[in-house]
C-alpha positions as CSV (number, residue, x, y, z in Angstrom):
1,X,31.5,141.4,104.1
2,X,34.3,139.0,105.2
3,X,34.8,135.7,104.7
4,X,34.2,133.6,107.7
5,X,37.1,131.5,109.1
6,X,35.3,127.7,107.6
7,X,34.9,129.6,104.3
8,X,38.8,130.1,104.1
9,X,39.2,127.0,105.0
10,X,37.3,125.2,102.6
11,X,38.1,128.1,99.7
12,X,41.9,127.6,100.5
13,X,42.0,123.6,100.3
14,X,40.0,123.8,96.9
15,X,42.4,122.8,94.0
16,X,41.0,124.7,91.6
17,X,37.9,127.4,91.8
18,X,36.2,129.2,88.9
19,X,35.4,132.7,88.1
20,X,34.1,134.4,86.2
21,X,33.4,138.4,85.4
22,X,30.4,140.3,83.6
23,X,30.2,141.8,79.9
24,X,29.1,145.4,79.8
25,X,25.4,144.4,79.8
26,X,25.9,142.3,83.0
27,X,25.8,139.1,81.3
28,X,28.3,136.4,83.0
29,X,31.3,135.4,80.7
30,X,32.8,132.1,80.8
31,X,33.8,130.2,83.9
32,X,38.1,130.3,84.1
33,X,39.4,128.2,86.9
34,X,41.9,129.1,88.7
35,X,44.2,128.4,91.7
36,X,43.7,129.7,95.1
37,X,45.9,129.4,98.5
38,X,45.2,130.7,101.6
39,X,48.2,132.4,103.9
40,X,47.4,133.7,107.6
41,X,44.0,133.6,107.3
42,X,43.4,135.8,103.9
43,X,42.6,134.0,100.2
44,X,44.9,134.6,97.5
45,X,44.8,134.5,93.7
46,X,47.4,135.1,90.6
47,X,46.7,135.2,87.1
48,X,49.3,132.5,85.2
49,X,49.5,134.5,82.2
50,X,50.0,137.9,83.4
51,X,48.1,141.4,84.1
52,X,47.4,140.8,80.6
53,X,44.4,138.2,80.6
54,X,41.4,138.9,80.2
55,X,39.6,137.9,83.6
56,X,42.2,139.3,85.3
57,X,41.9,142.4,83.9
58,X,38.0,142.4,84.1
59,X,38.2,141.1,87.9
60,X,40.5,144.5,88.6
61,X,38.0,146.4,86.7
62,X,34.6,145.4,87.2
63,X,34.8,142.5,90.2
64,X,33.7,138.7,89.8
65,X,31.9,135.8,91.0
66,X,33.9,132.7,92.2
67,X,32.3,129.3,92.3
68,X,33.9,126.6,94.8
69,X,32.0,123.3,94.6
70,X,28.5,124.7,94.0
71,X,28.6,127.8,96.3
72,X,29.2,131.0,94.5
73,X,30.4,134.6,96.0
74,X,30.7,137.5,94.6
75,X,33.9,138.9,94.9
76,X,36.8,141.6,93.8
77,X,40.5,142.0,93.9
78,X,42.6,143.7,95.8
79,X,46.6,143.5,94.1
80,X,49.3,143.2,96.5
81,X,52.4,145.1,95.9
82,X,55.8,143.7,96.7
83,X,57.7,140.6,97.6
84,X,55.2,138.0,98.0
85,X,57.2,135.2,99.3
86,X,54.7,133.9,101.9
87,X,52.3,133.2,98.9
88,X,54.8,131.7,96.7
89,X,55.5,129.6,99.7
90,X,51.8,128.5,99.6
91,X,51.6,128.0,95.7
92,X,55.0,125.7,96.3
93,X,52.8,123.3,99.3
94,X,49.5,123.5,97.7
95,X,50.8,122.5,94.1
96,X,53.8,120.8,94.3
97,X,52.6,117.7,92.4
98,X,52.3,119.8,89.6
99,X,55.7,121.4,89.7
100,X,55.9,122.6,86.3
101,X,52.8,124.8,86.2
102,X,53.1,125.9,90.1
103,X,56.5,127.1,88.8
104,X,54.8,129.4,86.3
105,X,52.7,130.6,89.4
106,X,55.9,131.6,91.4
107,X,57.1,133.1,88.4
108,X,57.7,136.5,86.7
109,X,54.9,136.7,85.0
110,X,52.2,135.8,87.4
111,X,53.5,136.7,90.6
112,X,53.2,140.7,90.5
113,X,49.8,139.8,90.0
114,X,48.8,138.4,93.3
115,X,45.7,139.8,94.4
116,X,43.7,139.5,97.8
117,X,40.2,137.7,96.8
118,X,37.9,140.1,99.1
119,X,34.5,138.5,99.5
120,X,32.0,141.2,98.3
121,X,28.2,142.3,99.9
């Protein structure tokens, strides 16, 4: 399934969404929110602290749920490898009044973890 062109819209503008990613049993764990940005027409996410936290690593693993307002979709990640500098670009307009942690989003740490958010069946 694909997300649908008032979807991206709406998911893109968001400040801040929520995931969140099953235990083994299926259970949900905690909401995390997280940034979003959109760039030509595909949703884009990064982990702030690295490949190293823990829905990040679950999302890779086992796919998610995202919740934007009160509509939830269930969803998985697809990393993008490379220079990224059409995404950082979109981090730097979407968050620039918060210049200090949109930095750490443009940063070593977090960029090589940009990931497509695909909308899942």
């Amino acid at each position: 399934m694909t997300w649908t062109t008032a979807e991206v819209a709406t998911i893109g503008a968001t400040e801040e969404i929520l995931i969140t990613t099953p235990h083994a049993d299926g259970t949900p764990r905690r909401w995390v929110p997280i940034w979003v940005v959109e760039s030509d027409g595909e949703l884009f996410v990064r982990s702030a602290y690295g490949s190293t936290a823990a829905w990040y690593r679950h999302a890779l693993a086992s796919g998610a749920r995202v919740r934007v307002g009160t509509v939830e979709y269930p969803v998985t990640l697809e990393p993008v490898q490379g220079a990224n500098t059409r995404i950082d670009e979109g981090y730097r307009r979407k968050y620039a009044r918060q210049p200090s942690s949109m930095q750490q989003m443009i940063g070593p740490v977090a960029a090589p973890t940009t990931a497509r958010l695909i909308r899942a069946t």
